[in-house]
C-alpha positions as CSV (number, residue, x, y, z in Angstrom):
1,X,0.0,0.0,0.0
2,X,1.1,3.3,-0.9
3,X,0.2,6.8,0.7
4,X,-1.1,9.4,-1.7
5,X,-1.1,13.1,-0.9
6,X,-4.9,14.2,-0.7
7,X,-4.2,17.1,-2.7
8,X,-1.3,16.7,-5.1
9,X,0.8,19.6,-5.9
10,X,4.3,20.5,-6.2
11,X,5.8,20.9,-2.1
12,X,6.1,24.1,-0.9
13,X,3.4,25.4,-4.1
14,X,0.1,26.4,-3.0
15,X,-2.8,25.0,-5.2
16,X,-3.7,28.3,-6.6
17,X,-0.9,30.9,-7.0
18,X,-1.5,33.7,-4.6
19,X,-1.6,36.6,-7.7
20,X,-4.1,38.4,-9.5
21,X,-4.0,36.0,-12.2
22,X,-3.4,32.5,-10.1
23,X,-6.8,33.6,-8.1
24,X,-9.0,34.4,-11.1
25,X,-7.5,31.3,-13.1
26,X,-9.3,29.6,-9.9
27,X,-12.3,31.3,-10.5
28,X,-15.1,30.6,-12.7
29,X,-17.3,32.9,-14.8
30,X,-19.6,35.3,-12.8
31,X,-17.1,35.0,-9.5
32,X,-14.1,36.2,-11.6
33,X,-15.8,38.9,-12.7
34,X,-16.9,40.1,-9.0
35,X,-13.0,39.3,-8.2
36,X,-11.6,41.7,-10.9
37,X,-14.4,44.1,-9.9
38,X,-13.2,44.4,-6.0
39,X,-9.4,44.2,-7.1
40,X,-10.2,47.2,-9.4
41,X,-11.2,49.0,-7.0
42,X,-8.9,48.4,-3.9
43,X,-6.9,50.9,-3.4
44,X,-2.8,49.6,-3.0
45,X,-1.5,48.1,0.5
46,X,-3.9,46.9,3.3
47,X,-7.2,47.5,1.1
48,X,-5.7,45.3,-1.8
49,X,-4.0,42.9,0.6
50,X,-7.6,42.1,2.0
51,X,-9.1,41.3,-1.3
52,X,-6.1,39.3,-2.8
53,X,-6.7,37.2,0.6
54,X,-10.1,36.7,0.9
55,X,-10.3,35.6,-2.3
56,X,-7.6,33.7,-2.2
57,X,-9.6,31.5,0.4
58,X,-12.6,31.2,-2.2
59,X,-10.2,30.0,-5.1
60,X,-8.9,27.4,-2.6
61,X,-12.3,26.1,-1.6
62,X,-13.5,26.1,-5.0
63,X,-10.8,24.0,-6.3
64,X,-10.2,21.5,-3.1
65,X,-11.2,18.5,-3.6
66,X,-12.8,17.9,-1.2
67,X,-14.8,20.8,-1.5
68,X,-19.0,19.7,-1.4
69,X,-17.6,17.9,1.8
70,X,-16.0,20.9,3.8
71,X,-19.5,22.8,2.6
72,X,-22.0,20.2,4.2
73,X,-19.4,20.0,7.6
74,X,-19.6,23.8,7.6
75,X,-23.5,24.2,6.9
76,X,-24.3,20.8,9.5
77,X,-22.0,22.1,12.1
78,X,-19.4,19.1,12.2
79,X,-16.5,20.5,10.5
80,X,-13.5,20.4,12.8
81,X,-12.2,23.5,14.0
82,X,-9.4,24.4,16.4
83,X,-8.4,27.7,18.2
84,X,-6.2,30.7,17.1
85,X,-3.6,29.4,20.1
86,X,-3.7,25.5,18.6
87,X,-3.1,27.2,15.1
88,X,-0.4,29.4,16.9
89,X,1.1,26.3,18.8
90,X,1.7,24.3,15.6
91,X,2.7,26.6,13.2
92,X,5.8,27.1,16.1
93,X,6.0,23.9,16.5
94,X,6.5,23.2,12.8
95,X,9.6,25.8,12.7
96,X,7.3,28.2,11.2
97,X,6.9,31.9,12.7
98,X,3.8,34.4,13.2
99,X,4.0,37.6,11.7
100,X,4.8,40.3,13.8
101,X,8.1,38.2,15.0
């Protein structure tokens, strides 16, 4: 038996490229559309950053595959969540660091 990554991608590559262009390659039709709307319109730094990033989050979802799963966990209630300090615990623990450090 061999182990197979659940989503298979180059290490160290996110799924979808966190530019302009990686994002609305994620994106279908109408959504890429509303995406290039709010990116035209975000003024540079912090404005900008917070629409490259949250939808950067919808480009992920829509292309996981596990996708329809994560939805009906999220709408039913069930989907496994952890707190801000578990996330801050790991990433340390994993040699990563927090911004701000």
């Amino acid at each position: 038996m061999t182990a197979q990554p659940v989503h298979p991608h180059e290490p160290g590559e996110p799924r979808v490229p966190r530019t302009i262009d990686g994002i609305a390659d994620a994106l279908g039709g109408a959504r890429r559309m509303e995406f290039y709307r709010e990116i035209g319109r975000a003024q540079a730094g912090s404005e900008l950053e917070h629409v490259l990033a949250t939808w950067w989050g919808q480009a992920m979802l829509d292309t996981d595959p596990q996708r329809e799963r994560i939805i009906a966990a999220a709408e039913e209630g069930t989907l496994r969540t952890v707190t801000l300090d578990e996330v801050v615990r790991r990433r340390r623990a994993g040699g990563g660091e927090m911004p701000g450090e």
